[in-house]
matplotlib code that plots the C-alpha trace (Angstrom):
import matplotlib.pyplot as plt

x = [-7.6, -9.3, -13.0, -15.5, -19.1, -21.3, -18.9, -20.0, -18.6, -19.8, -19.6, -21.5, -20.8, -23.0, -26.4, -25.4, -24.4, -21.8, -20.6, -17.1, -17.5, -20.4, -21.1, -17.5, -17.3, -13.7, -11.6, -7.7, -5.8, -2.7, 0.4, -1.5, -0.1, -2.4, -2.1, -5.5, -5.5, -7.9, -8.2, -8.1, -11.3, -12.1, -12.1, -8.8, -7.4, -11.1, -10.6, -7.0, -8.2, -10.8, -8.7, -5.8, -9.3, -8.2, -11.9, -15.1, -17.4, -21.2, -22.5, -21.2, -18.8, -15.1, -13.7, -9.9, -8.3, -11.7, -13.1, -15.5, -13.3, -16.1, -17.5, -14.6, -14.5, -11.6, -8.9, -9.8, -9.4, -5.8, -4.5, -5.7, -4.0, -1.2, -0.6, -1.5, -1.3, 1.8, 1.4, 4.2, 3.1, 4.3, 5.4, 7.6, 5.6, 9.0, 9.2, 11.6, 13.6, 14.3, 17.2, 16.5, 16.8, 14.4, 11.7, 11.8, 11.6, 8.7, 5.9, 7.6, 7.7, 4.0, 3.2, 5.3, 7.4, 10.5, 14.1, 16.3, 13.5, 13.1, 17.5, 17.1, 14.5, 15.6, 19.2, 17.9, 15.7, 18.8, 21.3, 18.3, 17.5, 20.9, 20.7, 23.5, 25.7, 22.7, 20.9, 22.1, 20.8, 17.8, 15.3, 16.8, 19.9, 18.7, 18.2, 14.4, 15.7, 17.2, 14.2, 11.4, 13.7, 13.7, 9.7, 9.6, 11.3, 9.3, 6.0, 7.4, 8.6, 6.0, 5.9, 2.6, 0.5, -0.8, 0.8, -0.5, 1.4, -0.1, 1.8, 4.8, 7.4, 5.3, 8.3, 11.4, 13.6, 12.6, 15.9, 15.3, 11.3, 12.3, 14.4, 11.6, 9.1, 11.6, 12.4, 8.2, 7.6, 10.2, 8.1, 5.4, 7.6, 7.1, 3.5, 2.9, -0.2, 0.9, -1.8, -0.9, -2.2, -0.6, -1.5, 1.5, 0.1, 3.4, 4.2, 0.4, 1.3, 3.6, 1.1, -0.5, -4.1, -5.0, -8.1, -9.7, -11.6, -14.5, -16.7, -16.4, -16.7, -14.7, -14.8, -11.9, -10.0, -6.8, -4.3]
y = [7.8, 6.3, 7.4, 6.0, 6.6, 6.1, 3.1, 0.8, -2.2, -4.0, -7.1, -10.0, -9.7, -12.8, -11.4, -7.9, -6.0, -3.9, -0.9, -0.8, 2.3, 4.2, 6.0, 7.0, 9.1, 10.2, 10.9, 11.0, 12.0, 10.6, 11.5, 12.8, 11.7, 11.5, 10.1, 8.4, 8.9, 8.6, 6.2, 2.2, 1.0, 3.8, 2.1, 3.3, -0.5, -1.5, 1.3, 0.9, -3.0, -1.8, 0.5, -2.5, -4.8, -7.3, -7.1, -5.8, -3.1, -4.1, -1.7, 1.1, 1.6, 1.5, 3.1, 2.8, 4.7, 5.0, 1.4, -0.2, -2.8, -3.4, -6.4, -7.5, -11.6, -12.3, -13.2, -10.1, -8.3, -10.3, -9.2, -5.1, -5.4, -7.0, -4.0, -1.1, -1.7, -2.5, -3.2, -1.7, -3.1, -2.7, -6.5, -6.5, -9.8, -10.7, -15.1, -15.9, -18.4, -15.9, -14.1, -9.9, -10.1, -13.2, -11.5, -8.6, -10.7, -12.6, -10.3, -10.4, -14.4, -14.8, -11.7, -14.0, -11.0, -12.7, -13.5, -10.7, -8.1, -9.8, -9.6, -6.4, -4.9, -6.4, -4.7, -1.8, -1.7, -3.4, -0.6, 2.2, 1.2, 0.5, -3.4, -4.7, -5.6, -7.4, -9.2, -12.5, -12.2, -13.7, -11.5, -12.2, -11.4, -8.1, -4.7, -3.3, -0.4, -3.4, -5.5, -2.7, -1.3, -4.4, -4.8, -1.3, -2.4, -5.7, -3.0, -1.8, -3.8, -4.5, -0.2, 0.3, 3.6, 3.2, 2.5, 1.6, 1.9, 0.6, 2.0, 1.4, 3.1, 1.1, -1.2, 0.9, 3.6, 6.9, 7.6, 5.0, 5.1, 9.0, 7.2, 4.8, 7.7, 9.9, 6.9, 6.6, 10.3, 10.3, 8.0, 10.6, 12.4, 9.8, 10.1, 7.5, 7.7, 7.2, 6.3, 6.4, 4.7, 6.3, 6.5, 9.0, 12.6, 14.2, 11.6, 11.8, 15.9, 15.3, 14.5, 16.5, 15.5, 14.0, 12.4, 11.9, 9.0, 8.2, 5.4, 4.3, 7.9, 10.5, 13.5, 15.9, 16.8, 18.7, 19.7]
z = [-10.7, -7.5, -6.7, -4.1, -4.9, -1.3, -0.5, 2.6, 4.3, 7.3, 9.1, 10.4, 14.3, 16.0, 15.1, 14.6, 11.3, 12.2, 9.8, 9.0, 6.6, 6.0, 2.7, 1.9, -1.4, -2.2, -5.0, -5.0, -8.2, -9.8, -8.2, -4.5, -1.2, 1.0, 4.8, 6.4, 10.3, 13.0, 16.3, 16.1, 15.0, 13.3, 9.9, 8.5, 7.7, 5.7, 3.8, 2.8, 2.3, -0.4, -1.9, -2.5, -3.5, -0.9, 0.2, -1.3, -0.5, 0.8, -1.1, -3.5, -6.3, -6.5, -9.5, -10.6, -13.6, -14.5, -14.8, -12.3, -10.4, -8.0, -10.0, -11.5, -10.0, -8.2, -10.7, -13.0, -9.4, -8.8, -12.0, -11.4, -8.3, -9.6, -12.6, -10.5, -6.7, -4.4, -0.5, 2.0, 5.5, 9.1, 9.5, 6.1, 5.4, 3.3, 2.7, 5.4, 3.1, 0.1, -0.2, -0.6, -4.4, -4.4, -2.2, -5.0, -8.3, -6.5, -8.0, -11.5, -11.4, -10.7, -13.6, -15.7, -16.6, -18.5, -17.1, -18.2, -18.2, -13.7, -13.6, -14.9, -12.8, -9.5, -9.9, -10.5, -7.6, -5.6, -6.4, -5.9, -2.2, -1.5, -1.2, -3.7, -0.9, 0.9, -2.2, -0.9, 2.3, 3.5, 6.0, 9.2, 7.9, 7.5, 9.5, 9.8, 7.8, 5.1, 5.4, 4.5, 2.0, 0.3, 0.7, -0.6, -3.7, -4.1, -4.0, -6.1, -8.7, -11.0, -11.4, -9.4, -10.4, -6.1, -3.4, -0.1, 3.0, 6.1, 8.7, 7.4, 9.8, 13.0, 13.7, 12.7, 14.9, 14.1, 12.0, 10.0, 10.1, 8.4, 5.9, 4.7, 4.9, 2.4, 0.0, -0.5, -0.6, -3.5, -5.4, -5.7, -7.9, -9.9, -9.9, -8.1, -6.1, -2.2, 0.2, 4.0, 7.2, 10.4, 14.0, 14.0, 12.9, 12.6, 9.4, 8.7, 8.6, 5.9, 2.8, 1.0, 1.7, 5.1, 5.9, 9.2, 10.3, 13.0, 13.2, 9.9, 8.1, 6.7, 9.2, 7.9, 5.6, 5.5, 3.3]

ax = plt.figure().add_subplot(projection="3d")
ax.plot(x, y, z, "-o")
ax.set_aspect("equal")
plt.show()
């Protein structure tokens, strides 16, 4: 499904090279939840950034469903990450002036997936994260609970085979942060491939795999 082979990243710091990630090599399987922890700085976000190819390794190779996206240009990488990848982020990132059912069709207008099949898909997602009664309402009309349910259901829409969360409980109560945790856990029955970032190792705890990261590296791993 997803494997790293000796995957670096750094950056151009004034006249420094700095390393982001150094030599990762890791392979996650269809259908695992897995939770990446480990303190800020400690390269957590570059890796989730890679694995969503919203940025590109320095050296190494990223492999996904067993194809070689690391050379892909950038519109062959647009459209991987457009059939296989959906984003669930602290900040919602939801467009301010669409209505909940609008912010969901969004990814299914720019894939050019036809009208009824978009109505179609959006009520479903609508009536399976609870929203019907709020599809009309635009973001700040909306709960935290409401508004990362409905960016949960936008990740969602165009039937991802990953999902990355990047800490996606960070601005939520913890009763509803649990909520939004369960409703993503669920989709791993689904086999859909859930990939965590969390500075909270109780919800960390709660995959099935759970990497640890230092200075760029992969220290631990537990299960």
């Amino acid at each position: 499904m997803i494997q790293f082979e000796k995957v670096t990243r750094s950056f151009q710091v004034g006249d420094q090279q700095v390393a982001a990630l150094r030599n990762i090599d890791l392979s996650i399987a269809a259908g695992d939840y897995v939770s990446i922890m480990g303190p800020s700085g400690s390269g957590k976000s570059t890796l989730l950034n890679l694995l969503g190819l919203l940025d590109r390794p320095t050296s190494g190779i990223y492999r996904l469903d067993g194809g070689n996206v690391t050379d892909l240009n950038d519109e062959q990488q647009a459209r991987v990450r457009s059939e296989k990848i959906g984003f669930v982020f602290q900040s919602f990132h939801l467009v301010p002036r669409l209505t909940a059912a609008m912010n969901i069709e969004l990814p299914l207008i720019l894939a050019g997936i036809p009208l009824q099949e978009r109505r179609t898909r959006v009520e479903e997602l609508l009536k399976n994260y609870g929203l019907i009664d709020r599809a009309d309402h635009r973001p700040d009309q909306l709960s935290g609970g409401q508004r990362q349910r409905v960016a949960i259901a936008r990740a969602t829409s165009m039937r991802p085979s990953v999902l990355l969360a990047d800490e996606p409980t960070g601005n939520l109560d913890q009763t509803t942060g649990r909520e939004v945790i369960n409703l993503l856990e669920q989709l791993t029955e689904q086999n859909v491939t859930l990939i965590l970032v969390t500075h909270d190792p109780a919800l960390g705890e709660r995959a099935s795999r759970q990497l640890h990261m230092v200075d760029g590296q992969i220290v631990n791993e537990s299960h």
